[in-house]
C-alpha positions as a Markdown table, in Angstrom:
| # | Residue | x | y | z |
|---|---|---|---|---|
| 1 | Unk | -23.6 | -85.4 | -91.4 |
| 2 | Unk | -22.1 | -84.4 | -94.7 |
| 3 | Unk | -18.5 | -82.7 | -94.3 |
| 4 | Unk | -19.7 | -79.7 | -95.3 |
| 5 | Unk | -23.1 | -78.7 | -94.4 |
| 6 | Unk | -24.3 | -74.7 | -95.9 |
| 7 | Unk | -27.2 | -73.4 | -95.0 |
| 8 | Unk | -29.1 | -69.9 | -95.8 |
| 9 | Unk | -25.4 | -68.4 | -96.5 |
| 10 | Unk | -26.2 | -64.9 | -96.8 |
| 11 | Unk | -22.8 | -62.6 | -97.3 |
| 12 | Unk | -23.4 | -58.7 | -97.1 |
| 13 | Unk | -21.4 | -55.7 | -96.7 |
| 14 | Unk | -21.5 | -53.8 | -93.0 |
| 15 | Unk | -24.0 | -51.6 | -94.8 |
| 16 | Unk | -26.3 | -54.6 | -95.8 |
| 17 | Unk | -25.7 | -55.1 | -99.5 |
| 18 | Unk | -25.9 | -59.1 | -100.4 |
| 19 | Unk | -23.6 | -60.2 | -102.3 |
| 20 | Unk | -24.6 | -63.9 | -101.7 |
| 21 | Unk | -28.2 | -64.7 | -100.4 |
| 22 | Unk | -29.7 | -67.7 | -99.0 |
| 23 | Unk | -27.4 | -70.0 | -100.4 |
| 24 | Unk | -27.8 | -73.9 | -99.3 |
| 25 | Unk | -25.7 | -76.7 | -100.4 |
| 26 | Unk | -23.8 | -79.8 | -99.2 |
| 27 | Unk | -20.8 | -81.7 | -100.2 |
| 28 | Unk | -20.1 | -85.5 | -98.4 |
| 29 | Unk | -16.5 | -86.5 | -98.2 |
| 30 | Unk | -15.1 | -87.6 | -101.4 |
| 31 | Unk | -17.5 | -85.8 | -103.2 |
| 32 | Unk | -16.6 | -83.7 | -106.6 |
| 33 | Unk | -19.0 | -80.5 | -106.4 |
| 34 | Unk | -18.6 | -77.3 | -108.9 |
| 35 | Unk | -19.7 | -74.4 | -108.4 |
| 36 | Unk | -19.9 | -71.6 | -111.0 |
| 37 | Unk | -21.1 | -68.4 | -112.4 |
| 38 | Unk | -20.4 | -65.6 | -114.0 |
| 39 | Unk | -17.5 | -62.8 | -112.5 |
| 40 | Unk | -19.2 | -61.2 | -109.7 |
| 41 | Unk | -21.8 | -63.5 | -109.1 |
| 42 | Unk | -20.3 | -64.9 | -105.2 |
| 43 | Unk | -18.6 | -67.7 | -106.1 |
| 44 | Unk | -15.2 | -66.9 | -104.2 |
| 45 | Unk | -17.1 | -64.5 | -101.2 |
| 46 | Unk | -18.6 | -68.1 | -100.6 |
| 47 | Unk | -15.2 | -70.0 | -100.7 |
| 48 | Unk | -13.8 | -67.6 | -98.2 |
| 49 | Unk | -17.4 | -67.7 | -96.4 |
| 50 | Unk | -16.8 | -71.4 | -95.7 |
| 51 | Unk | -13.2 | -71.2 | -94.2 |
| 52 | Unk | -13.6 | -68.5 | -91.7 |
| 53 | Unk | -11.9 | -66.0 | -94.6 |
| 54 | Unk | -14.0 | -62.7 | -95.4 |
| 55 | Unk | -12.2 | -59.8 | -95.8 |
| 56 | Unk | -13.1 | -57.0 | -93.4 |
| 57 | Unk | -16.5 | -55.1 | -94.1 |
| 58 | Unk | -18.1 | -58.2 | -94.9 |
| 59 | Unk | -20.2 | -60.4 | -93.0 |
| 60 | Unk | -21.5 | -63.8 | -92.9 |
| 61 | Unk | -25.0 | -65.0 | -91.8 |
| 62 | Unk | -26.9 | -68.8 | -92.0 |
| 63 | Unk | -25.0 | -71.6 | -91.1 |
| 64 | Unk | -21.5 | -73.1 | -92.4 |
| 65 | Unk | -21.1 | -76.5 | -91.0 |
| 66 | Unk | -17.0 | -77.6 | -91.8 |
| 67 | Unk | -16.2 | -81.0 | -90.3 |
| 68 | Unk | -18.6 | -80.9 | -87.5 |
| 69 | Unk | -18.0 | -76.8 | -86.5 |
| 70 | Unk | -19.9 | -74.3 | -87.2 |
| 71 | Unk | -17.6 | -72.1 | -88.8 |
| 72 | Unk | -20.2 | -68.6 | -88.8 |
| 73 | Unk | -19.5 | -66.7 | -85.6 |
| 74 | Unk | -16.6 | -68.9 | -84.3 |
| 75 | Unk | -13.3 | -67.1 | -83.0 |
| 76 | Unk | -10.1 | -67.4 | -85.0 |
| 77 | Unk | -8.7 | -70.0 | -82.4 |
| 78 | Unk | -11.3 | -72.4 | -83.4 |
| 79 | Unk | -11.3 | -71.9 | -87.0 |
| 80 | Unk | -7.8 | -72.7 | -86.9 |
| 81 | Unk | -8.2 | -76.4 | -85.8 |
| 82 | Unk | -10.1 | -76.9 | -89.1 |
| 83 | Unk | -8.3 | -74.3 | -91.3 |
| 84 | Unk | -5.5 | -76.8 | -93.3 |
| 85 | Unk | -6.9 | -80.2 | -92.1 |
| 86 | Unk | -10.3 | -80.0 | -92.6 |
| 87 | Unk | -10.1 | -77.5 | -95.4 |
| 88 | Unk | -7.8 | -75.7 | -97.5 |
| 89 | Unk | -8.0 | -73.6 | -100.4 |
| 90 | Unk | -5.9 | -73.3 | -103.7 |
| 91 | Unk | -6.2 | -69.5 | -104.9 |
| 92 | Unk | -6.6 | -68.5 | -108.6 |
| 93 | Unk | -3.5 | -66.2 | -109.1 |
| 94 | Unk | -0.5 | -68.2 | -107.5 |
| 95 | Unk | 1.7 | -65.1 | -107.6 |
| 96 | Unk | -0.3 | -63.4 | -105.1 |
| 97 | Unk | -1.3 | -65.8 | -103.0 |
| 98 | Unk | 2.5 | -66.6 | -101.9 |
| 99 | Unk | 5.0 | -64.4 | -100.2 |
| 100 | Unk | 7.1 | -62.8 | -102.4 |
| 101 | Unk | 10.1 | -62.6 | -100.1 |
| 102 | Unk | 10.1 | -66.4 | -99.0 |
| 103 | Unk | 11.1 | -69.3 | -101.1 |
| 104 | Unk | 8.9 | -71.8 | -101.8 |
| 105 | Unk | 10.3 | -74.2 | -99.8 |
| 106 | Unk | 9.6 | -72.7 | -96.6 |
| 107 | Unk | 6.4 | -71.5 | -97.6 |
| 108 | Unk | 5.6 | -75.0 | -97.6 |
| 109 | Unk | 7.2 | -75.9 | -94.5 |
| 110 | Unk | 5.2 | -73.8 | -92.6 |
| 111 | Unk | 1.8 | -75.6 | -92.5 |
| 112 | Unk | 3.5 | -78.9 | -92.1 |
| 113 | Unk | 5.6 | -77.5 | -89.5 |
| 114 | Unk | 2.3 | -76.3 | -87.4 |
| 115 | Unk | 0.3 | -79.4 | -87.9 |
| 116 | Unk | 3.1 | -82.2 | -88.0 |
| 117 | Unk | 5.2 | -80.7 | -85.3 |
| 118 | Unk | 8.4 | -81.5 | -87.8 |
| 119 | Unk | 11.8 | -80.1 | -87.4 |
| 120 | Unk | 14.9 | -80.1 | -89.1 |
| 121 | Unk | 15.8 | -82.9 | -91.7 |
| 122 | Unk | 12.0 | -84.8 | -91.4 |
| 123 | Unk | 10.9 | -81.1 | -92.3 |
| 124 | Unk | 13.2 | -80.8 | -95.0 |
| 125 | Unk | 12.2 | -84.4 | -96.3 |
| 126 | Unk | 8.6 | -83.8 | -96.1 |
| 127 | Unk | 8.5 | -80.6 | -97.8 |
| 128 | Unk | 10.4 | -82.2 | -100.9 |
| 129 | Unk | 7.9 | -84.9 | -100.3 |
| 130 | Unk | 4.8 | -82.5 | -100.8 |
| 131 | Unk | 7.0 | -81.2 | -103.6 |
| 132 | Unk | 7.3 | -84.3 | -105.4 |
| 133 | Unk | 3.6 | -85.3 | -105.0 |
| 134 | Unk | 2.7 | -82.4 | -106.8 |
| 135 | Unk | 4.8 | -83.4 | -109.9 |
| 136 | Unk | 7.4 | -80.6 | -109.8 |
| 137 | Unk | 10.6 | -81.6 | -111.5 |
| 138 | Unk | 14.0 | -80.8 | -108.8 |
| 139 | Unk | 12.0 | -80.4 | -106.0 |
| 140 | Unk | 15.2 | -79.3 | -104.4 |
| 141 | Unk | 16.1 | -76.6 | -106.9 |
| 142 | Unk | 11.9 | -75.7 | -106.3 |
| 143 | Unk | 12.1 | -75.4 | -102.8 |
| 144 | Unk | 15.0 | -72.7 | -103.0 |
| 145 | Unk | 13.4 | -70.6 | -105.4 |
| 146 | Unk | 11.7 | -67.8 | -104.8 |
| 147 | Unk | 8.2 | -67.5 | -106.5 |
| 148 | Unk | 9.0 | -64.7 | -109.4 |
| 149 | Unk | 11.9 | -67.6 | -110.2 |
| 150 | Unk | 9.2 | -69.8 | -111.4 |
| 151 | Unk | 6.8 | -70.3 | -113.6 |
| 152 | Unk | 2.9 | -69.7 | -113.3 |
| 153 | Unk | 2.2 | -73.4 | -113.6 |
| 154 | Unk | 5.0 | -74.1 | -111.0 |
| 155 | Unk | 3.7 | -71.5 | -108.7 |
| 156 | Unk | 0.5 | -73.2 | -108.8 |
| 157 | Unk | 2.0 | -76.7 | -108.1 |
| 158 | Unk | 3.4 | -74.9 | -105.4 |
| 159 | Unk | 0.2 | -73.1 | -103.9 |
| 160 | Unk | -1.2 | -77.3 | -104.4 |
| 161 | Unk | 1.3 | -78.6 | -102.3 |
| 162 | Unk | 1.1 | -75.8 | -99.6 |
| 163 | Unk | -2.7 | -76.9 | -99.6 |
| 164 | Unk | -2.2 | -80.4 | -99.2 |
| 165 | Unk | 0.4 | -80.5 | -96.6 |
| 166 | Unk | -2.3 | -81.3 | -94.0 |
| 167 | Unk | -3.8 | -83.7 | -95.8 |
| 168 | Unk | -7.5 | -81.6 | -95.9 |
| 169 | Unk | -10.6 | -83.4 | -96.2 |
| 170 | Unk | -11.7 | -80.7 | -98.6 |
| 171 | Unk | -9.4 | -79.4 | -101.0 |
| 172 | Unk | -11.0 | -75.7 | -102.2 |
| 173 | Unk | -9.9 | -74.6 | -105.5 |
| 174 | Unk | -10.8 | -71.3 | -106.6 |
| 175 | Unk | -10.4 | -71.0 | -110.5 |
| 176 | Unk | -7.0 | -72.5 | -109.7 |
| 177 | Unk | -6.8 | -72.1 | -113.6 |
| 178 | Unk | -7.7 | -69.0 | -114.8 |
| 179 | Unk | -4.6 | -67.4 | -114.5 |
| 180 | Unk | -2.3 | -70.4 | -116.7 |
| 181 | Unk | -2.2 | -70.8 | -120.4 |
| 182 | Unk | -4.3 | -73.3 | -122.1 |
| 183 | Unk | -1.8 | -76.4 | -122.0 |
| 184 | Unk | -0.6 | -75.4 | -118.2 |
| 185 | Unk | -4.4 | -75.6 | -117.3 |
| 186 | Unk | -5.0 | -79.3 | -118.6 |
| 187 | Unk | -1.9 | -80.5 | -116.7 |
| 188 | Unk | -3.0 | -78.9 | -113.2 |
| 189 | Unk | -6.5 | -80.3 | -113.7 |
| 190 | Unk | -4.8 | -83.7 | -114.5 |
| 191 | Unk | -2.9 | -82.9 | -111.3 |
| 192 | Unk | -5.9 | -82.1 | -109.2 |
| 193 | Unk | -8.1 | -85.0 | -110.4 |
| 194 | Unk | -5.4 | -87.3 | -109.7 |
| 195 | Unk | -4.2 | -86.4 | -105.6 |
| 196 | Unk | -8.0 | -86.4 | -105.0 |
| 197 | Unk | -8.7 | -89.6 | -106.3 |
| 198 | Unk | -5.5 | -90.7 | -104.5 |
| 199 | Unk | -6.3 | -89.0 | -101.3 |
| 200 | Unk | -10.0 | -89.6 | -101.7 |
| 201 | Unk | -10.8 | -86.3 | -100.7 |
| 202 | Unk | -14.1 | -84.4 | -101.4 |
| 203 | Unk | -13.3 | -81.0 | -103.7 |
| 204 | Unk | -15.0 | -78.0 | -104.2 |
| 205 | Unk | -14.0 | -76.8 | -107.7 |
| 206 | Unk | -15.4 | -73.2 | -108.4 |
| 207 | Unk | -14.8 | -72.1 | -111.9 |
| 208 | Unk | -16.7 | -70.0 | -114.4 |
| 209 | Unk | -16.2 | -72.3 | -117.1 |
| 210 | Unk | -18.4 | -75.3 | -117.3 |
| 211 | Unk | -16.2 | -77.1 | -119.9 |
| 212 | Unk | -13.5 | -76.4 | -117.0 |
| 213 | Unk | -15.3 | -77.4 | -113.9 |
| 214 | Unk | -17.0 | -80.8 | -115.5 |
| 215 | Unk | -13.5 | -82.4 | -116.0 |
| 216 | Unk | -13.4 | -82.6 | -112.4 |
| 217 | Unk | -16.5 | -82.4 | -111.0 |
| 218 | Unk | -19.9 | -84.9 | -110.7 |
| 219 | Unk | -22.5 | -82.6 | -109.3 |
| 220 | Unk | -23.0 | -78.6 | -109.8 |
| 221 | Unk | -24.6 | -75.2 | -107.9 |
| 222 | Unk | -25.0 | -72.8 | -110.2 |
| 223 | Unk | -24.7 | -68.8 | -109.1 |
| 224 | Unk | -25.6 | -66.1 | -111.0 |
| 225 | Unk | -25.7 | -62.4 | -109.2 |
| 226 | Unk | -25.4 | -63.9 | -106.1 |
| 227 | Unk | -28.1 | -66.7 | -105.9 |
| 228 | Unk | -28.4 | -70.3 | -106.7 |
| 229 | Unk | -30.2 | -70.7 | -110.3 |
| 230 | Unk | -29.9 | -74.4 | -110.5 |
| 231 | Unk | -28.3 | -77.4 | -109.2 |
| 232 | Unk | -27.8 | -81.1 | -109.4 |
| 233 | Unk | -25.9 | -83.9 | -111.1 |
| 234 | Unk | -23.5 | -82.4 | -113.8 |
| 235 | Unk | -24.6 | -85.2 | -116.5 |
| 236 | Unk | -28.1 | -84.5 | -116.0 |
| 237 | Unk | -27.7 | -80.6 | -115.9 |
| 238 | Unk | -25.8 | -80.6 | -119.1 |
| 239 | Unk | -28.1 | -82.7 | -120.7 |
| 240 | Unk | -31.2 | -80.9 | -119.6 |
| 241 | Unk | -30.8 | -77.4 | -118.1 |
| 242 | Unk | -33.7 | -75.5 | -116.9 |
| 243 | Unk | -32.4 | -72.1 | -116.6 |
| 244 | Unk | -31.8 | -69.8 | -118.8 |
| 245 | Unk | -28.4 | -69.0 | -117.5 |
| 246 | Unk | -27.3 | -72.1 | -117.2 |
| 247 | Unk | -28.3 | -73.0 | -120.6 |
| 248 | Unk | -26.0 | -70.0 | -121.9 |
| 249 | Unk | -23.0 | -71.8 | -119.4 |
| 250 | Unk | -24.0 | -75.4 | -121.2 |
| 251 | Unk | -23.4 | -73.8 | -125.0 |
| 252 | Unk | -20.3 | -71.7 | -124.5 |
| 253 | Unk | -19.2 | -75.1 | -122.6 |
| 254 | Unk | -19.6 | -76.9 | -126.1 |
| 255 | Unk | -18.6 | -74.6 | -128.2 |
| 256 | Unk | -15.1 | -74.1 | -125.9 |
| 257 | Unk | -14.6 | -78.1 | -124.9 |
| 258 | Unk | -12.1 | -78.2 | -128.0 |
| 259 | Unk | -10.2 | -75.7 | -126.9 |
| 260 | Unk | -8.8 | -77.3 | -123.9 |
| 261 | Unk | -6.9 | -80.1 | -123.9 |
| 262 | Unk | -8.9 | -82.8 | -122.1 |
| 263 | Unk | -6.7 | -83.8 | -119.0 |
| 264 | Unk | -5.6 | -88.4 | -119.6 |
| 265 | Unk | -6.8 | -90.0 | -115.9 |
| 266 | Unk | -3.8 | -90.1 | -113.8 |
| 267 | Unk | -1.2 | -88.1 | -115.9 |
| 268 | Unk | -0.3 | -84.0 | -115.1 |
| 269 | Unk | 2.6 | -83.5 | -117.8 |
């Protein structure tokens, strides 16, 4: 059984407008799959469609297989067994995705603390642990900041760390880029590509970039309005894509890949 497992994913509003149809796809542990499209076309309803997540006046039908549990239809008790150690995402915009009124520190030390069962000074050491692993210089002076005291690449490195405090099997990152400047996005790919070799965890990079989501990924979906257009090994789609859409996605991809510095293997700035 892969470690995630989707099948006929089908996300509408309560008054039955898709917004994702019939979408099928699989991704083994330690695998690298992308998925992208264009703004609008799913991409993120089915992030949050695979960890429990959809906002209210949505709804989720087909099958979402996380780590062995069906994820569709399960109660909020259950998700949360897989929600952080099975899965966990990293959110595009950093600034909204933590509290505003906590420092970073604790917003770390909040996962950790429900999963490790850690207290006081192993807390404390742990969160500057997470800290450190995420190559954020004065993790102490990091962890008593509050997020507007920090920079959007820090924040992110922050939101990374917060992900991987359980140690997932599947690290989710949803355009975990889009929101950094050019130079700040090739040192949190770096960053990303290196703790997942490291951790050998599978990733599910979603992106609507190509020349973005192939420095990190081996094997693509893509979406456009909603559906699945084409799909399959990244070098072979590159080299030979079928649809038109994705043809469109291959030539802005070449005609960007210059623009962003290409991460070095093991290095995040």
């Amino acid at each position: 059984m892969s470690l995630l497992e989707v099948a006929g994913l089908t996300v509408a509003t309560d008054d039955g407008r898709p917004l994702v149809r019939d979408l099928s796809f699989t991704v083994d542990t330690g695998a690298r799959f992308g998925l992208i499209g264009e703004s609008g076309s799913g991409k993120s309803l089915t992030a949050l469609a695979v960890t429990g997540l959809l906002p209210a006046g949505l709804r989720a039908t087909g099958s979402v297989t996380l780590a062995g549990t069906e994820v569709i239809g399960a109660s909020d008790r259950r998700l949360n067994r897989v929600r952080g150690a099975a899965a966990a995402i990293v959110f595009q915009e950093p600034l909204t995705a933590l509290d505003p009124l906590m420092r970073a520190g604790r917003q770390v030390a909040e996962p950790i603390r429900r999963r490790q069962r850690l207290r006081g000074a192993a807390l404390r050491s742990a969160v500057l642990a997470a800290l450190d692993e995420v190559r954020l210089a004065d993790p102490e002076r990091v962890a008593r900041a509050y997020p507007h005291e920090l920079s959007g690449g820090q924040r992110q490195r922050v939101a990374i760390a917060m992900a991987l405090a359980c140690r997932p099997a599947l690290l989710i990152a949803d355009e975990p880029t889009t929101a950094l400047d050019v130079t700040v996005q090739a040192d949190v790919l770096a960053l990303l590509d290196r703790l997942v070799a490291d951790r050998g965890m599978a990733l599910l990079f979603i992106g609507h970039d190509l020349a973005v989501v192939a420095r990190v990924t081996d094997t693509v979906l893509v979406l456009s309005q909603g559906a699945a257009v084409e799909s399959g090994p990244l070098r072979e789609l590159i080299a030979a894509p079928s649809d038109p859409f994705t043809r469109a996605l291959v030539d802005g991809a070449r005609r960007l890949d210059d623009a962003l510095p290409r991460p070095v293997p093991g290095e995040a700035g």
